[in-house]
N, C-alpha and C positions, 0 to 999 in steps of 0.2 A: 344581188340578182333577184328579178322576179320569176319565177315558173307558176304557168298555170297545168292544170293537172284536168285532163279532159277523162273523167273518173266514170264515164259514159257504157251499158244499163245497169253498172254491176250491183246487186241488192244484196242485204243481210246475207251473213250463213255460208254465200258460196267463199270457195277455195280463191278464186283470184278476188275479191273484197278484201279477204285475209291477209292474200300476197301485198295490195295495196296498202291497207293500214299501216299494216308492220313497216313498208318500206318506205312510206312517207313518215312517218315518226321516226325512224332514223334517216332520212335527210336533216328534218328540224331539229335533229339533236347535233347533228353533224354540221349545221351548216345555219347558227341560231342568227348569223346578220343577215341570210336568204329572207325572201318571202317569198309561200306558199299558199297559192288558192286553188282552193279544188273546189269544182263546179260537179255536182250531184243530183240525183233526185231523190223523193223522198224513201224510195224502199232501200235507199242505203243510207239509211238511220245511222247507223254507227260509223259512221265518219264523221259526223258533228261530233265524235268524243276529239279526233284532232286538234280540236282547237283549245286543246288544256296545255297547247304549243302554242305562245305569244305570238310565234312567226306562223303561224295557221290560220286559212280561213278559208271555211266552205260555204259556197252558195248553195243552198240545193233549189233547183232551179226552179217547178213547178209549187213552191210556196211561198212566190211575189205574186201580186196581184191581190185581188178580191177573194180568190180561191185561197191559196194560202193563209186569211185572215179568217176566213169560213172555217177553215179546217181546223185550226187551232183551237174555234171554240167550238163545234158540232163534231162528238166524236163515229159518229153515223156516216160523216162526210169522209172519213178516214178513208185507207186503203183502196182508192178508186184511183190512184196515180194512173194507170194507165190507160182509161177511159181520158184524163184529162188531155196526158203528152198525146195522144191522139190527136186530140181537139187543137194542140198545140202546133202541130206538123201541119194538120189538114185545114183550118181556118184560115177562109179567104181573107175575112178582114183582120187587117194592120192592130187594132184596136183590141177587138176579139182574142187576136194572138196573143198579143202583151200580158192579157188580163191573164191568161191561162200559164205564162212562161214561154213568153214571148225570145228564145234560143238567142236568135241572128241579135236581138235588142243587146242582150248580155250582152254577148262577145263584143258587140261594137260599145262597151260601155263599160268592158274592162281596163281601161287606161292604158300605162304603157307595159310590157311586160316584157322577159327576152328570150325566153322559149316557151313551149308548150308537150307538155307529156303525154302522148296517149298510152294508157298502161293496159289496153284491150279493146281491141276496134269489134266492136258485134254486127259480123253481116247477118243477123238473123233480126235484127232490129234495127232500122234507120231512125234512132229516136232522134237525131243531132245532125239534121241537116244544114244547118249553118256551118258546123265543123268543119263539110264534108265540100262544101260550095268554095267555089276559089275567091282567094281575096278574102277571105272571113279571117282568116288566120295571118296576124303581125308578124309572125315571127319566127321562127325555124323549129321546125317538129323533131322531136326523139320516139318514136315508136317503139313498143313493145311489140313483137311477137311473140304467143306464147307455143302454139302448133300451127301447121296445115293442114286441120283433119280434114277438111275439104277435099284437097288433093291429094290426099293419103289412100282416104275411104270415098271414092267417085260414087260407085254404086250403091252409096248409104245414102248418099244425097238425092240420088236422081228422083224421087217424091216431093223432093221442094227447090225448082226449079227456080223461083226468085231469088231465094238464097246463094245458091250457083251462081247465079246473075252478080249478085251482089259481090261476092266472092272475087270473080275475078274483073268485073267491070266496074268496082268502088275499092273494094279493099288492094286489089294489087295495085291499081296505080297510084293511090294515096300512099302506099308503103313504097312505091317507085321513086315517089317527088319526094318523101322525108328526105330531110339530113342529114339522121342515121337511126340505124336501127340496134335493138338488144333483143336478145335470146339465152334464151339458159342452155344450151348444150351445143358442142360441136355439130353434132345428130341432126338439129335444128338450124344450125346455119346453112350447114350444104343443102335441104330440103329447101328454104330462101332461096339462095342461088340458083338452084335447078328450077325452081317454079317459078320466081316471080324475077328471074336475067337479072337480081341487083347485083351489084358488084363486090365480091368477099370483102375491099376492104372498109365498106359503108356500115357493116353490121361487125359489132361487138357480143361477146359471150360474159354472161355472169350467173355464175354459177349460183344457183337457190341454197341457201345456208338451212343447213335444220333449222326449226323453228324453235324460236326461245320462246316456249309457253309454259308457264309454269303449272299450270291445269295436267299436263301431259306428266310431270314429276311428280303433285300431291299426293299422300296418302290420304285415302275416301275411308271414311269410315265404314264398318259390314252392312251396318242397318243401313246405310244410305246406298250403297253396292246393290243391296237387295233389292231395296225401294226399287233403284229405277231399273235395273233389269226386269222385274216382274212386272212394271209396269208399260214393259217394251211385248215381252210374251216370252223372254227367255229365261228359261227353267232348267236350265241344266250346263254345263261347261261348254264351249261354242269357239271356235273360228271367226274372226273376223274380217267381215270383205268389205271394209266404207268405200263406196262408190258417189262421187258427186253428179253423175250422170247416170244415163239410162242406156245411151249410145251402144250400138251393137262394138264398139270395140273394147269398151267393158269387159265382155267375156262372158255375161251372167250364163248363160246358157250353157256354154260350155262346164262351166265350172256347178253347175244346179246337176247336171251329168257327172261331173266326177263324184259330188255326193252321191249318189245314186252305187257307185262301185265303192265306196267308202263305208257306205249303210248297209253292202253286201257281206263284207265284212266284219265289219263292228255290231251289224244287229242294233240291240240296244244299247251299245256302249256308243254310239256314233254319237258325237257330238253334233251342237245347232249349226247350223249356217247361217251368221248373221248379217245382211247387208242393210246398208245406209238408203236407198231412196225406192220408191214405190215406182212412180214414173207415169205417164200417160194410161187411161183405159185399155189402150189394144197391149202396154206389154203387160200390163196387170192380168189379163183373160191371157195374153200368152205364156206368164212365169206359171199363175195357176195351173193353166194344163198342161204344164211339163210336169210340174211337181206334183199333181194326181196322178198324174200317169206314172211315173214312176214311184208312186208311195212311199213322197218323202213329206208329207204333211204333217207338219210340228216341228219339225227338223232344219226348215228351212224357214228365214222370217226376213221381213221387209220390214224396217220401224219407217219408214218416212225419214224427210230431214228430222235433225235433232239440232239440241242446243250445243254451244263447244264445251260443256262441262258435263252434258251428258254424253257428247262425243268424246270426251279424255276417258272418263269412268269406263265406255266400252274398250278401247283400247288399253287400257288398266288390269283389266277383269279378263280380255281375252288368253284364250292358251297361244294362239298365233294369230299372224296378220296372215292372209290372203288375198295377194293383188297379181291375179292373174291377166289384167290389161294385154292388150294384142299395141298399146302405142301412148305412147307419152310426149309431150313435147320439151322441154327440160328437165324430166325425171320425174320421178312418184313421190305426189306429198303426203299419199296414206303411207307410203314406206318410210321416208323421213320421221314423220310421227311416230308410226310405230318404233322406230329407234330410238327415239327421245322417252318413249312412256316404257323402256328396255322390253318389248319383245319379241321372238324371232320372228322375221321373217321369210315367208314364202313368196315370192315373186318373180316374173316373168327373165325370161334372158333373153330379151331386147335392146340394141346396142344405146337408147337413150339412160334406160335405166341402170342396165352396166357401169355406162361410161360417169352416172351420177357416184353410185355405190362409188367407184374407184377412186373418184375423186378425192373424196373424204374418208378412202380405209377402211370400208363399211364391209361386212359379214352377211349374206344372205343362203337361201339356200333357194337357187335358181330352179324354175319349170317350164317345159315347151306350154306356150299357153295356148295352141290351137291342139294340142292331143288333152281329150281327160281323164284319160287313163294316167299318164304323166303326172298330171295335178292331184287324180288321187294318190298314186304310189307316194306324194314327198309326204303329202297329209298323213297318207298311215306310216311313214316312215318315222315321223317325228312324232306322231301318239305311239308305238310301239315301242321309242327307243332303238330302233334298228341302225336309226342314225340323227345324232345329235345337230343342230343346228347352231356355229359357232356364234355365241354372245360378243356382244358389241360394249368396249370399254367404254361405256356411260362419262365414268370421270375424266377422260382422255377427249372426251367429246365436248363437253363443258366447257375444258380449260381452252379448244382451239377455239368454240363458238365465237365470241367477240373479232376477231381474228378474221373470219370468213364473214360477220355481218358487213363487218367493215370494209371488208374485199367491193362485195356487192354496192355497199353506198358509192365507195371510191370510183367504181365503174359508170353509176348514172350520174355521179356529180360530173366528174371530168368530160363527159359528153354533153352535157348540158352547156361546160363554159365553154367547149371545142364547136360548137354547132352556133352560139352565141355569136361567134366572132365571125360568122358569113353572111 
């Protein structure tokens, strides 16, 4: 079988890039008589490592043409990918387009194929409008869904009204016409069902297997420990909140408040707060003046994205995870993680994350995450020793992993050849 892989805007770093690598390399390990094309652009660079799979191969789309031959030798022309996909969508002329990554040209020029995967539809970017255009597509679609924050969180959206647009006037009926669909939790499929009328037995559940990273298991050496935390701004023993977003369902606020009664307490013992991403100017001026205002400044730190080996070492190094999330859409991959790199966690009791923890046995120690009063009491509860947070059999977890990766393959293969035969 052929599958193409509509790997469409996901870039370096983010969390579903990550879910896609891993879970396209085990296809191709699973399944070495398939072939595999994933179609890309360039800010997902590391999807060209795929093709150290015989059965792999990625186009990345905006580096045919002229352009693409430019780029490779003017490294000044670099990083402008989306000034160009711009040019790509929006040029009137046939010619013009091609040169730039010319989409509809691909597709009608990928030969014969017998399904097609989209592993994250972006209504927030129409980069792939051939994709999206009828008739463009041979072959019967398997869609991913990953959430509905859209319809979850209405009044987060209502500031960007195209996207709404997009949401339920490109993304629901595209997922209406699929073949079938996958989702990581039960949570997740009745949220389908309810929003977008598909029918329960069209959409499949596969559960997200901890991640086999071994970055997350390494012993760091102190001096390298040291290095890079000092060079983040953290100076003292710290909490950690990696967040891949900035979205008001994050929690940040909430939980920048429970510091606040945590530092009431603790004084100088209170440890940092440390989160993963910075975000847009207005939440930057709005995290700031929460955290001036209540005189948590040093205490509380933003690194920006980081590398994944800088992201193990934080998790490594931290005393707890903290993932206060108000919604998930097949469970938390900062909690996963933090499971894998053995530490405890503090996390929300929401029934996606619940129903993930249970699935696989998992140990947490749960918090209402719209009280933060709540999120600091587990905080001080577990710096105090009031109350121990029970550890997670690391070896017990190990020996099932292979076990549940496979689960997950076995779930997108057999849809692929179910969806094949219509």
């Amino acid at each position: 079988m052929r599958i193409i892989i509509a790997a469409e805007p996901l870039e370096n770093g983010a969390g579903l890039a990550m879910f896609l690598l891993d879970t396209v390399a085990l296809f191709a390990q699973t399944k070495p008589d398939w072939q595999f094309t994933l179609l890309a652009l360039s800010g997902f660079s590391d999807a060209g490592h795929l093709e150290r799979y015989p059965n792999v191969k990625v186009l990345f789309c905006d580096r045919l043409g002229w352009r693409g031959k430019l780029s490779r030798i003017l490294p000044a022309f670099r990083g402008r990918e989306r000034m160009f996909n711009l040019l790509a969508e929006k040029a009137p002329g046939r010619v013009v387009k091609k040169q730039f990554g010319n989409l509809e040209n691909i597709w009608e020029n990928l030969g014969q194929y017998d399904a097609v995967w989209v592993p994250h539809f972006a209504i927030s970017q129409n980069r792939w409008p051939a994709l999206y255009q009828q008739g463009t597509i041979k072959s019967p679609v398997l869609l991913t869904i990953h959430d509905l924050h859209t319809a979850a969180f209405p009044e987060e959206w209502k500031p960007y009204p195209e996207i709404v647009d997009n949401f339920w006037k490109i993304f629901c009926p595209f997922a209406q016409k699929a073949e079938a669909i996958i989702t990581h939790s039960s949570f997740q499929k009745e949220a389908i069902v309810r929003h977008f009328n598909i029918p329960p037995q069209n959409i499949s559940v596969a559960y997200l297997p901890l991640p086999m990273n071994e970055l997350l298991t390494r012993d760091y050496s102190q001096q390298e420990v040291q290095d890079t935390l000092a060079g983040l701004g953290i100076i003292k023993p710290f909490i950690f909140s990696p967040m891949s977003q900035i979205s008001k369902h994050k929690n940040h606020l909430r939980t920048i408040e429970a510091w606040a009664i945590v530092n009431n307490q603790l004084k100088d013992k209170t440890p940092q707060l440390v989160f993963t991403v910075i975000g847009p100017p207005e939440k930057q001026k709005r995290f700031k003046e929460e955290i001036e205002k209540i005189e948590l400044s040093g205490k509380v730190v933003f690194t920006g994205t980081v590398s994944r080996e800088v992201l193990a070492i934080l998790y490594r190094s931290c005393q707890a995870l903290l993932s206060p999330t108000l919604y998930e859409g097949g469970g938390s991959g900062p909690v996963m993680e933090a499971v894998m790199a053995g530490r405890p966690v503090l996390c929300s009791r929401i029934p996606p994350i619940e129903e993930q923890m249970g699935r696989f046995g998992l140990s947490a120690k749960y918090v209402d995450p719209y009280k933060p009063e709540a999120i600091a009491r587990a905080v001080l509860d577990m710096l105090t020793n009031r109350e121990s947070i029970p550890q997670n059999d690391l070896e017990a977890i190990k020996q099932r992993l292979p076990r549940d990766r496979q689960t997950l393959a076995d779930t997108y293969l057999n849809a692929f050849i179910e969806i094949s035969k219509k």
